[in-house]
C-alpha positions in Angstrom: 26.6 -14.0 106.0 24.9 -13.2 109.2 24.0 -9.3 109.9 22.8 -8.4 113.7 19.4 -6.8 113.7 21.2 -3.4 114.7 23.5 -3.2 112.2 20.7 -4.1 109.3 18.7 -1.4 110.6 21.8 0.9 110.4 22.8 -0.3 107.1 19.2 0.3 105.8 18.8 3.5 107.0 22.0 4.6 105.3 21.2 3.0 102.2 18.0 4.9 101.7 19.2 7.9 103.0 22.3 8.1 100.8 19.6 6.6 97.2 17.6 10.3 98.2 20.4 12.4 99.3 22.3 11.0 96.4 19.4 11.6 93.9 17.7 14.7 95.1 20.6 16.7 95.2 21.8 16.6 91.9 22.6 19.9 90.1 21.1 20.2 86.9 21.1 23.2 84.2 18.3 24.7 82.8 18.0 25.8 79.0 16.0 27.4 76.9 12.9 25.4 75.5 12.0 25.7 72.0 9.0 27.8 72.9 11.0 30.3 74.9 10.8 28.9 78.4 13.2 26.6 80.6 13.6 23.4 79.2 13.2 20.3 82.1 17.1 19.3 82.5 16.5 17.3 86.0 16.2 13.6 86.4 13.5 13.0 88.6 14.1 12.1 92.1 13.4 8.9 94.4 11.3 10.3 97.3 10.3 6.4 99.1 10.5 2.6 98.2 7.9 0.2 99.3 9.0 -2.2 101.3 11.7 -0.1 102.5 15.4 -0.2 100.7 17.2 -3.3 102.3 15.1 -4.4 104.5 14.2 -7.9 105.6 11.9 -10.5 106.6 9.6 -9.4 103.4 7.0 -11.1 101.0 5.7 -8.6 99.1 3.1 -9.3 96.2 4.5 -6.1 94.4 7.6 -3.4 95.1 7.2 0.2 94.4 9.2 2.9 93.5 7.7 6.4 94.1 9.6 9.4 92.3 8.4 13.5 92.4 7.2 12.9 88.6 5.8 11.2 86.1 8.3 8.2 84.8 8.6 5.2 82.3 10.5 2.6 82.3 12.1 1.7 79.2 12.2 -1.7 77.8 10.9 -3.3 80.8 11.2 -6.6 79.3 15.2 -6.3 78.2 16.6 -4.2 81.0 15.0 -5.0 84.4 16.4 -8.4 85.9 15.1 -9.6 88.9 17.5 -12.5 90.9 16.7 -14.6 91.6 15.0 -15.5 88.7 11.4 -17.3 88.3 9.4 -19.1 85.7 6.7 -16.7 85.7 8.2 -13.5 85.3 7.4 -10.2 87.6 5.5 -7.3 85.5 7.1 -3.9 85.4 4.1 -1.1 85.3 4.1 2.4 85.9 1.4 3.8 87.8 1.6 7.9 87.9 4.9 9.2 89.7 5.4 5.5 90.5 6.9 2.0 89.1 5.9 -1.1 90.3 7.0 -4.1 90.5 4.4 -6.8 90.4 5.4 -10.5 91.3 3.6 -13.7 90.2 4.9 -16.2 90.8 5.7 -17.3 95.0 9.1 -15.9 96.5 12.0 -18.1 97.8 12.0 -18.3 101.7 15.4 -16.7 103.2 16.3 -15.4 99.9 18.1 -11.9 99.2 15.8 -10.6 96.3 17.5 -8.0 93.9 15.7 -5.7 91.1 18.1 -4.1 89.1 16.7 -1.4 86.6 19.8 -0.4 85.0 19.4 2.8 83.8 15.9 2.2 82.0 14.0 4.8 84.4 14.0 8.3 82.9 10.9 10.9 83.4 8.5 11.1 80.9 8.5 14.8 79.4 12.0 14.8 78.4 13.6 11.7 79.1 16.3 12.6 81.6 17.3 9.6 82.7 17.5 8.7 86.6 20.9 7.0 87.4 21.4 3.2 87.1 19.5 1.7 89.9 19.7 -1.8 91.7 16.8 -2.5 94.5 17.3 -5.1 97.5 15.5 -6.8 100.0 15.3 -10.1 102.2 12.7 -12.4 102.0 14.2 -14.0 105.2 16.3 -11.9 108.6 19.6 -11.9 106.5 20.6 -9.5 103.5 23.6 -11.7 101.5 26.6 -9.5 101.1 28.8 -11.3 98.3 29.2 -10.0 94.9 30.8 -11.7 91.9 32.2 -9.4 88.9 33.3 -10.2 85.3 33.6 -10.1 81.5 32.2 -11.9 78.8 33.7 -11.6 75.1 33.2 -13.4 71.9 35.8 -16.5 71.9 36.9 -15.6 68.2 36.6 -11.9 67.7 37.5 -10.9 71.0 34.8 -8.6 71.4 32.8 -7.4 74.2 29.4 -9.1 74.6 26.2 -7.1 75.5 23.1 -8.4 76.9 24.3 -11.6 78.0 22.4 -13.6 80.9 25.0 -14.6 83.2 23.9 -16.9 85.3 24.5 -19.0 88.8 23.5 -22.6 89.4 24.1 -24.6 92.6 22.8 -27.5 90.3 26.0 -29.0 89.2 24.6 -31.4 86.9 25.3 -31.4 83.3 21.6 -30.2 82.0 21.4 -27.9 85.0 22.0 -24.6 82.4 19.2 -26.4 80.4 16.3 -27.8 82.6 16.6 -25.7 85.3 16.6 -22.1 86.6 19.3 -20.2 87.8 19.8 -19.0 91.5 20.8 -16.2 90.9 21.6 -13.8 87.2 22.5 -10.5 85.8 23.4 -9.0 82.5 26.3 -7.6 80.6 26.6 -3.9 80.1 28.0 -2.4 75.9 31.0 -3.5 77.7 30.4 -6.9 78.5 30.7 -6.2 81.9 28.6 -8.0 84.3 28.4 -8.2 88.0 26.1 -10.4 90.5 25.6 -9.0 93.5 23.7 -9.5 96.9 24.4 -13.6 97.1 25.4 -15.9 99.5 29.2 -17.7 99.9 28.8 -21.0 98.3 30.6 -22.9 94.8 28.6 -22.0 92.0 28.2 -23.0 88.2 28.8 -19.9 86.0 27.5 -19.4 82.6 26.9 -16.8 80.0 24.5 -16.6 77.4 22.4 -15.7 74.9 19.1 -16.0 76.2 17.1 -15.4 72.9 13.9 -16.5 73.5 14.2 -15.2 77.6 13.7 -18.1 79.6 16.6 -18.6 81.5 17.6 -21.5 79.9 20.3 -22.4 77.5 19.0 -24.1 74.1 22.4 -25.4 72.8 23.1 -24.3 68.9 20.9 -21.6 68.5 22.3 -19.6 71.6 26.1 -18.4 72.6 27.6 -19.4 75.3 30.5 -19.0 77.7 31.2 -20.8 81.1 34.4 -21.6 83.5 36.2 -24.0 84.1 35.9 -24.3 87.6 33.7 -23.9 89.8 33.3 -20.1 91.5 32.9 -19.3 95.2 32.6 -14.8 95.7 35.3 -13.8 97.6 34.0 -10.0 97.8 32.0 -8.5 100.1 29.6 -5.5 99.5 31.4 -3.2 101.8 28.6 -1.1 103.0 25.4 0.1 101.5 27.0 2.8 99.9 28.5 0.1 97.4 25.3 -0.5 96.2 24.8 3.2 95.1 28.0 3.9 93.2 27.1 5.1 89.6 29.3 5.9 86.6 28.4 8.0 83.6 27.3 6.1 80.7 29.3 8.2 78.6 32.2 8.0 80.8 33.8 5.1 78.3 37.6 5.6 80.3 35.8 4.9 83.6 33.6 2.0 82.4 36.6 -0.2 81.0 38.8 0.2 83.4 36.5 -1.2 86.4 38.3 -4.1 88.3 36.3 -7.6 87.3 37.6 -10.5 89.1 36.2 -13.6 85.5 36.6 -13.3 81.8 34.8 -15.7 80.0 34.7 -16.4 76.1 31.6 -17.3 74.3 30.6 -19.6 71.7 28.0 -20.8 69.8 28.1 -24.9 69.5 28.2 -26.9 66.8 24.9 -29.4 68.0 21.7 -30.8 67.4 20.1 -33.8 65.7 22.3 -35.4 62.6 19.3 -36.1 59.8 19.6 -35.7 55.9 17.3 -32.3 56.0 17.2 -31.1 52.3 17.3 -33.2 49.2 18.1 -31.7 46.1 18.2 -32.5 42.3 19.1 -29.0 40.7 19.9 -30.8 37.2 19.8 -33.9 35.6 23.7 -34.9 36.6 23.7 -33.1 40.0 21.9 -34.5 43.6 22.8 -32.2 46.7 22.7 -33.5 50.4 22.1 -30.9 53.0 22.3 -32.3 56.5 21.6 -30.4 59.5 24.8 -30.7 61.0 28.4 -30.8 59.9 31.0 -33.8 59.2 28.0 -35.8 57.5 29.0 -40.2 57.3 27.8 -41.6 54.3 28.2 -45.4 54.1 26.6 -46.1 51.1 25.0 -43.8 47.9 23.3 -45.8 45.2 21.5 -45.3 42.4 19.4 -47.4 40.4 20.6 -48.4 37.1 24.1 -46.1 37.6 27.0 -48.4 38.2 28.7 -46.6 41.1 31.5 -45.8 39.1 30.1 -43.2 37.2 29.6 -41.3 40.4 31.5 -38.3 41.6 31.3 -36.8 45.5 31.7 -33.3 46.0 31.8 -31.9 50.0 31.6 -29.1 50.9 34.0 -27.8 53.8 32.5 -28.8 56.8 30.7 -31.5 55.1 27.4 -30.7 55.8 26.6 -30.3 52.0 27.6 -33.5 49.7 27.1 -33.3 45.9 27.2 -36.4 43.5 28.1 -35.8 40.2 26.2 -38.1 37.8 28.8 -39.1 34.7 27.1 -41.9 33.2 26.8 -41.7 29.3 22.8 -43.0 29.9 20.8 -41.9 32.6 17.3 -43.7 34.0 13.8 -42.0 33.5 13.6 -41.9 36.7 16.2 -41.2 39.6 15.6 -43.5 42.6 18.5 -43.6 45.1 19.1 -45.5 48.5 21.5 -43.5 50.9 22.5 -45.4 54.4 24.4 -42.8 56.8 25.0 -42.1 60.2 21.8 -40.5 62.1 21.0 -39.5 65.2 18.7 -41.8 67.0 16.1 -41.3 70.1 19.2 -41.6 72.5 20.9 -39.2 71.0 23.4 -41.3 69.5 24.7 -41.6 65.8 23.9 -44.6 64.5 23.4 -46.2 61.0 19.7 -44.9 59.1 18.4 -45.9 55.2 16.1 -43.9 53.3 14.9 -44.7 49.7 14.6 -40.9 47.8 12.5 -40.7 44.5 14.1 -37.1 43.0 13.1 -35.0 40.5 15.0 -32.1 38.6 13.5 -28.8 39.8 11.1 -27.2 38.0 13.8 -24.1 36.1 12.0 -20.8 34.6 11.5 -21.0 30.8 14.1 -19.2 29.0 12.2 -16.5 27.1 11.6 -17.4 23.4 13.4 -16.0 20.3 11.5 -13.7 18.1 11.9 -14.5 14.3 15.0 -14.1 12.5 17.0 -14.3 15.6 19.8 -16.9 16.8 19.6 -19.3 19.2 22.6 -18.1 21.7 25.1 -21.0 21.3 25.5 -22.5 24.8 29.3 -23.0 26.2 31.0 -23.3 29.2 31.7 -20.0 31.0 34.2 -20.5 33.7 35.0 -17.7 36.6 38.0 -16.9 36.4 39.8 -14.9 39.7 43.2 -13.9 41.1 44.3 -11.5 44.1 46.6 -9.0 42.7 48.0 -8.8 46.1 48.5 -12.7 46.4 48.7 -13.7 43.0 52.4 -14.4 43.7 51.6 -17.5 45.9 48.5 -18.2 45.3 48.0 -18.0 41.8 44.7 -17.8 39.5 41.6 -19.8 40.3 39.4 -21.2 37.7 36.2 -22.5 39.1 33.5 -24.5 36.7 29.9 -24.5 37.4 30.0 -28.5 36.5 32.4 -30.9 37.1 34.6 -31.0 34.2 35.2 -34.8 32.0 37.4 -33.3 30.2 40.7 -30.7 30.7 42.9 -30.2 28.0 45.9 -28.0 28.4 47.4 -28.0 25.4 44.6 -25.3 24.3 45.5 -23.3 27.4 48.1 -20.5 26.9 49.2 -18.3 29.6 51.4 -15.0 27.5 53.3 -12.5 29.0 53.6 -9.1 27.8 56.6 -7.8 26.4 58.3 -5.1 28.3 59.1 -2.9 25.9 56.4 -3.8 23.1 53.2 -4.5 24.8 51.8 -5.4 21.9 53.8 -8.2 21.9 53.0 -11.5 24.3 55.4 -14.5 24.9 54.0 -17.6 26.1 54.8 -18.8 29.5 55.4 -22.0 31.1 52.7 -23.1 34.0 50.9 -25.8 36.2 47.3 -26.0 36.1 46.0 -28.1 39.0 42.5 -29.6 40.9 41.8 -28.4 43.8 42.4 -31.4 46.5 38.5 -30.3 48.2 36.3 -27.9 45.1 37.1 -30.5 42.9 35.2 -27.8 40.3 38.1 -25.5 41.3 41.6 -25.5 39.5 44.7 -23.4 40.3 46.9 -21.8 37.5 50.5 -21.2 38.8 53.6 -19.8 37.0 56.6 -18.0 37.8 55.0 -14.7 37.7 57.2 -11.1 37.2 56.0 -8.0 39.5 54.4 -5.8 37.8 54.0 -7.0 34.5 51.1 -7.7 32.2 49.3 -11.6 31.4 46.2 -13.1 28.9 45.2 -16.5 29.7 44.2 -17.7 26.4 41.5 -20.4 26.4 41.2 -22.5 22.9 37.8 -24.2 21.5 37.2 -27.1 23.7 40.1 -26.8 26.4 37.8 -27.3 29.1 34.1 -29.8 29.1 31.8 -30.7 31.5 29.7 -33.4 32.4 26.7 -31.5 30.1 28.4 -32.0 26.9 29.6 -27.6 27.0 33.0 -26.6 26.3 34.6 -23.4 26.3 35.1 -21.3 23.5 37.9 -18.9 22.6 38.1 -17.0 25.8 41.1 -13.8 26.7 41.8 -13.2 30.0 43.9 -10.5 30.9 46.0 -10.7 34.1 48.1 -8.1 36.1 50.8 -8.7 38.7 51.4 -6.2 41.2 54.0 -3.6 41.4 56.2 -3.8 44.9 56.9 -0.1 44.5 53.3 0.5 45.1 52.7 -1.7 48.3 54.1 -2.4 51.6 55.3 -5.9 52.9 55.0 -7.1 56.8 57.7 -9.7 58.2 56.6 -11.5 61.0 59.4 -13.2 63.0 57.5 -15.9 65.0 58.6 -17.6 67.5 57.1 -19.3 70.9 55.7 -22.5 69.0 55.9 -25.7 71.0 56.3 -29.0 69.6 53.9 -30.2 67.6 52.0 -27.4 67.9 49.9 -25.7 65.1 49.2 -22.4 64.6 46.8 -20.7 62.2 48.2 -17.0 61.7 45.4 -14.3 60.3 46.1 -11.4 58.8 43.0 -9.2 59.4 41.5 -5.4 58.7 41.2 -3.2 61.4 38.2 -3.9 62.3 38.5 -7.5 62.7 36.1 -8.4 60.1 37.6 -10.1 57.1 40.4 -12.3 57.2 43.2 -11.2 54.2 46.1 -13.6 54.8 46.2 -17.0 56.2 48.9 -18.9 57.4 49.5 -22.5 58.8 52.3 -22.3 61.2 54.1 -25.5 62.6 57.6 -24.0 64.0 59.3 -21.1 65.0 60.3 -18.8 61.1 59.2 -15.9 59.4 56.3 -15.3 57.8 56.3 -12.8 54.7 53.3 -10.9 53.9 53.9 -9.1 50.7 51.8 -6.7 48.5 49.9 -5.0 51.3 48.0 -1.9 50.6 48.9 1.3 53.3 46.2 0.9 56.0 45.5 -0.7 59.1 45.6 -4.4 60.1 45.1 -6.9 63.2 46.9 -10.3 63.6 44.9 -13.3 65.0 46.1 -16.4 66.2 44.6 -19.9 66.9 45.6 -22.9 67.9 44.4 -25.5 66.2 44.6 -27.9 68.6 42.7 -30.7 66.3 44.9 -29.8 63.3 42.0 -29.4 61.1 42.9 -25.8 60.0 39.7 -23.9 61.0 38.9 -22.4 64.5 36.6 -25.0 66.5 34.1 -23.5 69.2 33.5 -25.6 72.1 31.4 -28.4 73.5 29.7 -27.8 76.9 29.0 -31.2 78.2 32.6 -32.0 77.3 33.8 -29.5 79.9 35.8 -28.3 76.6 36.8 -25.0 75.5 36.8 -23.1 72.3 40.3 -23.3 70.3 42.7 -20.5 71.7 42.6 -17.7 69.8 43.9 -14.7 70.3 45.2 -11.0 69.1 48.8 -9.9 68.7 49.2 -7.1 71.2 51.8 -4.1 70.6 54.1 -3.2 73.3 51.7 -0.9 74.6 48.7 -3.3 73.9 47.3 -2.2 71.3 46.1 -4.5 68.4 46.1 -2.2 65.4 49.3 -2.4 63.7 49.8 0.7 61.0 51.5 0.1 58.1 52.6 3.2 56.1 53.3 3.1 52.4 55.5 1.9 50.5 56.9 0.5 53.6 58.3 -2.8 55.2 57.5 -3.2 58.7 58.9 -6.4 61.1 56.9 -7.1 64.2 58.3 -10.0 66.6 54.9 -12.2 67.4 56.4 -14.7 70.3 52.5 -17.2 70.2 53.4 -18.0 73.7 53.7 -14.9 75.3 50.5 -13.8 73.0 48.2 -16.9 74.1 49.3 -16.0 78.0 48.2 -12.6 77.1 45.6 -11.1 80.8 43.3 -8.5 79.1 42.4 -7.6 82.9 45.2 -6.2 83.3 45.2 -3.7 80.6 42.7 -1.0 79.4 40.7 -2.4 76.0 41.4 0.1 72.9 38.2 1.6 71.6 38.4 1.6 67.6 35.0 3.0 66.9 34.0 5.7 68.7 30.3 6.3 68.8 27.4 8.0 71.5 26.6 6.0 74.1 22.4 6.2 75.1 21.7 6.1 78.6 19.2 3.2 78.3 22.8 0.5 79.6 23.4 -0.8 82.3 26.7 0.8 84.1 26.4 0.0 87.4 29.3 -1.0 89.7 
C-alpha cells in the first residue's frame, strides 16, 4: 500500500510520540522496600529509537532502543521475532540503559521490517516489566499496512497452542514450509493467539508450527503443525499508528480471549518418515519382536530356518508398528536365522519390497539370585493379570491377559461363583463365555450375566490355562465385585445428527480432557447409556472417523488433508464441562452435526484452570 511522503512523516511522528507519551506517563505506586525505603514500582520508560519509529528508506546494521534505565531482555532467543525472518539470525544485546538489535545477515530491499519484543523487556533491579512492544521500519519509501490475526489449537484436545511459529510463504510449492524461509512470521501468545502485522496485500501460504530446533522450517513428524486450506490474502488495515501501540494486561485473561481473530487453525503432528525394520528383538527363546519406525508395517514373508511356518504365530500391535511371532514348534534350532521381506522405503521415498537375513540371539536376562541351602526352588507357573472396571464390568466384562501366548485353554477348570445373597459364605457357580481377543491375541474376555452389586470368585483349577513355555496355572481365587447403581450416576445421551454412513467415535472424558473413560462407536441416530458414573465432572468428544478405522487420524500435509474432525459437546451456553451430581441420571441431547458446525470465534473459551499469568507473553493486539 502506497503512503505519500507527508502522511509517513505524520504517521511517524505520532507513532513515536504516542510509544513515549504512552510509556512515560504511566502511574505507578510506590511501596515499602524490605530495608525500609521505596521499593522501584515503575517500568522503565522508552526515551528514543534508532532509526526512528516507522520510518523508511533504512538499512541499518543494528536498531536501538534507549530507555531511562538499566534493562534486560528476557529470553532473547524465544520471545523476540524479527519478520521477516533470515537464515542468520539478528543478536539481541543489551548495552547499559539500551537494547540493541544487531543484524547479520543483509536486509530485503523494499521490505517493512518488524521486531516484536513481546513483553520480554523489564528493568533490571526489580523486574517491572515494560509493556508488550512491536518495533517497525522500511527498508524501502513504503511502510506495509496489512495485518492478518488468528488462533491456533491442538486438532484433538482442542487446546490453545503457545509458542507456535506461524508463518507466511508466497512460495506455494509443496516443500516451500520445508526448504525455504518464510516472508513473513509471528508467534502465538498462552492463548494461541497470533497476529502478523505490517505486510503487504498479496495470497499467502499459512502455516503453524512447532519450530523445535528454531530454524523456520518445518521437519515433518517431529514437529506440529497446522495450516489452511486456502490460500489467505489480509483484508485489515492498521488503522493508524496508534494500532500498533494498543496493549492489554497480561493478567487481563477476559480481555485476552475475547480479541476478534479473523483464522483458526488446528494442529497436528504427522504420522511420517522413512518405513525400515528399526529394532530387532529376541526377548526369549519362543518370542521375536519387530519394531519398525513407522506404523501399518507390510510383511510379505517371515521365515525361519528349520521352523515349518506353521508353528508360527503373529502378534501386532495396534497400529502395527510392533509385530511379534510366537515360536510353537515342539523343537527349536541352535540357532535362530530368519529371512523377513517387507515393504521399505526406498531413496525415492517410495515403499517398495526390501530382504534382510537376521541372525538373533535371546537377550542376555539377569541371573536369578541363588537359593541358600535347605530352601525350595520356587515352583514356576503361569500368573495371568487379571482386571475388570467396576464401573464397566457390566459390558465389558473381565480381562485376562497372559504374558505368553497360550497352547492350551481349558474351561472346564474355570469356575466363575456368585455369592449368595443372604449367606455369603455360600457361592453358586455361574454360567459364562470366555473369549480371545480378535487383536491381543494374549488377551481373553470373561463375560456373564452379571447382578449389580453383588459379590464373584473366578476360580482357576491346576492346568486351566498353558503357555507356549510348558507353565500352567495353578489354583488361583479371584474375587470380583459388581457395582451398586444406588451408589453411581448414569448419563443418557440422545444422539442424533449422523448422516449416512457416517461414523462417529463418542468419548466420554474427565474434566480436564485428559483420559478417555467411555468409548463408543456410533453409526446412526440412538441413545447411548453411560452407566455407573462416579459424581464429578466430565467432557464429551466426538470424531469422525472418516476412514472407519476407529482411532482419531492426524493429517497429511502434502495431501492438502486435514486431521479427522473432532470436536467437544458444547452446553447451551458453551460450556464443555458437563456436572453430574450423585446418584443422579442426567440426559443431554448431542445433535454431531450441529456440534461439528460448532464457530469457537464466536464464543468466549471457558477457562478450567485458573493459574498466574507471568508477564514474560506476548499480548499484543
Amino acid at each position: 500500500m502506497k503512503i505519500s511522503s507527508v502522511v509517513i512523516r505524520i504517521v511517524r511522528g505520532l507513532a513515536f510520540f504516542a510509544v513515549v507519551v504512552l510509556l512515560t506517563s504511566r502511574c505507578a505506586n510506590v511501596m515499602q522496600g524490605p530495608g525500609g525505603g521505596p521499593k522501584d514500582s515503575i517500568p522503565p520508560a522508552l526515551l528514543l529509537t534508532v532509526p526512528e519509529f516507522y520510518a523508511v528508506n533504512q538499512q541499518p546494521k543494528r536498531v536501538v532502543l534507549q530507555f531511562n534505565e538499566y534493562v534486560q531482555v528476557k529470553e532473547a532467543s524465544k520471545n523476540v521475532i524479527v519478520s521477516p525472518p533470515s537464515i542468520i539470525r539478528p543478536e539481541v544485546r543489551t548495552r547499559g540503559k539500551g537494547v540493541q538489535v544487531v543484524f547479520n545477515d543483509s536486509l530485503q530491499r523494499d521490505a517493512t521490517y518488524t521486531i516484536d519484543f513481546g513483553a520480554s523487556i523489564s528493568d533490571l533491579n526489580e523486574s517491572n516489566p515494560f509493556p508488550p512492544f512491536r518495533y517497525v521500519f522500511s527498508t524501502g519509501p513504503v511502510i506495509d499496512s496489512m495485518k492478518l490475526t488468528g488462533k491456533v489449537l491442538d486438532a484433538y484436545t482442542r487446546e490453545f497452542l503457545p509458542d507456535m511459529i506461524v508463518a507466511l510463504y508466497t512460495n506455494l510449492s509443496d516443500t516451500a514450509i520445508s526448504k525455504t524461509m518464510p516472508v513473513a512470521v509471528s508467534r502465538t501468545d498462552e492463548w494461541g493467539y497470533f497476529t502478523i502485522q505490517n505486510i503487504p496485500p498479496a495470497d499467502y501460504a499459512m502455516v503453524a508450527f512447532l519450530d523445535k530446533n528454531n530454524n523456520y522450517r518445518y521437519d515433518a513428524g517431529s514437529e506440529m503443525l497446522a495450516f489452511t486450506d486456502s490460500l489467505v490474502r489480509p483484508i485489515t488495515v492498521i488503522s493508524d499508528s496508534t494500532d500498533l501501540l494498543t496493549t492489554i494486561d497480561p493478567k487481563d485473561t477476559t480481555t485476552l480471549l475475547a480479541r476478534p481473530y479473523e483464522w483458526e487453525m488446528y494442529a497436528f503432528t504427522e504420522n511420517v518418515g522413512k518405513q525400515f525394520l528399526k529394532e530387532q528383538v529376541m526377548p526369549d527363546k519362543r518370542q521375536i519382536n519387530l519394531v519398525f519406525n513407522r506404523p501399518h508395517a507390510v510383511i510379505d514373508t517371515f521365515r525361519i530356518r528349520g521352523v515349518d511356518s506353521s508353528y508360527l504365530v503373529e502378534e501386532h500391535s495396534r497400529f502395527r508398528d510392533t509385530v511379534t511371532y510366537w515360536i510353537t514348534a515342539p523343537e527349536l534350532p541352535d540357532t535362530t536365522n530368519v529371512h523377513i521381506s517387507y515393504l521399505k522405503t526406498d531413496s525415492l521415498d517410495q515403499l517398495s519390497s526390501s530382504s534382510a537375513r537376521l541372525r538373533l540371539q535371546v537377550a542376555k536376562k539377569e541371573e536369578p539370585e541363588k537359593k541358600k541351602d535347605g530352601e525350595e526352588e520356587e515352583k514356576q507357573v503361569l500368573k495371568p493379570d487379571i482386571k475388570y472396571d467396576i464401573a464397566s464390568i457390566m459390558k465389558n466384562g473381565v480381562n485376562i491377559r497372559f504374558p505368553a501366548l497360550l497352547t492350551q485353554v481349558d474351561t472346564s477348570k474355570i469356575q466363575l461363583r456368585r455369592q449368595d445373597e443372604k449367606d455369603k459364605t455360600v457361592y453358586v457357580n455361574e454360567p459364562f463365555t470366555l473369549t480371545k481377543d480378535t487383536l491381543k491375541i494374549r488377551e481373553y474376555h470373561l463375560q456373564a450375566k452379571w447382578q449389580t452389586g453383588t459379590g464373584y470368585e473366578l476360580l482357576l483349577l491346576p492346568d486351566a490355562f498353558r503357555d507356549v513355555y510348558g507353565l500352567a496355572t495353578d489354583t488361583l481365587k479371584h474375587p470380583i465385585t459388581t457395582g451398586d447403581p444406588d451408589k453411581f450416576s448414569s448419563m443418557k445421551l440422545e444422539v442424533s445428527g449422523i448422516s449416512e454412513g457416517e461414523q462417529v467415535l463418542l468419548q466420554l472424558l474427565d474434566e480436564k480432557k485428559k483420559s478417555v473413560l467411555r468409548e463408543e462407536v456410533l453409526t446412526a441416530d440412538g441413545n447411548v447409556q453411560l452407566d455407573y458414573l462416579k459424581a464429578g465432572k466430565y467432557t464429551i468428544r466426538l470424531i469422525r472417523d472418516e476412514n472407519k478405522n476407529g482411532i482419531w487420524d492426524p493429517g497429511i500435509y502434502l495431501e492438502r488433508k486435514q486431521s479427522e474432525p473432532a470436536e467437544f459437546y458444547a452446553l447451551p451456553d458453551n460450556k464443555e464441562v458437563i456436572e453430574l451430581l450423585e446418584n443422579a441420571d442426567l440426559t443431554q441431547q448431542v445433535n454431531v452435526a450441529a456440534v461439528f458446525s460448532r464457530n469457537r470465534k464466536d464464543e468466549l473459551p471457558e477457562i478450567i484452570h485458573t493459574h498466574e499469568h507471568d508477564d514474560e507473553h506476548d499480548h499484543e493486539e
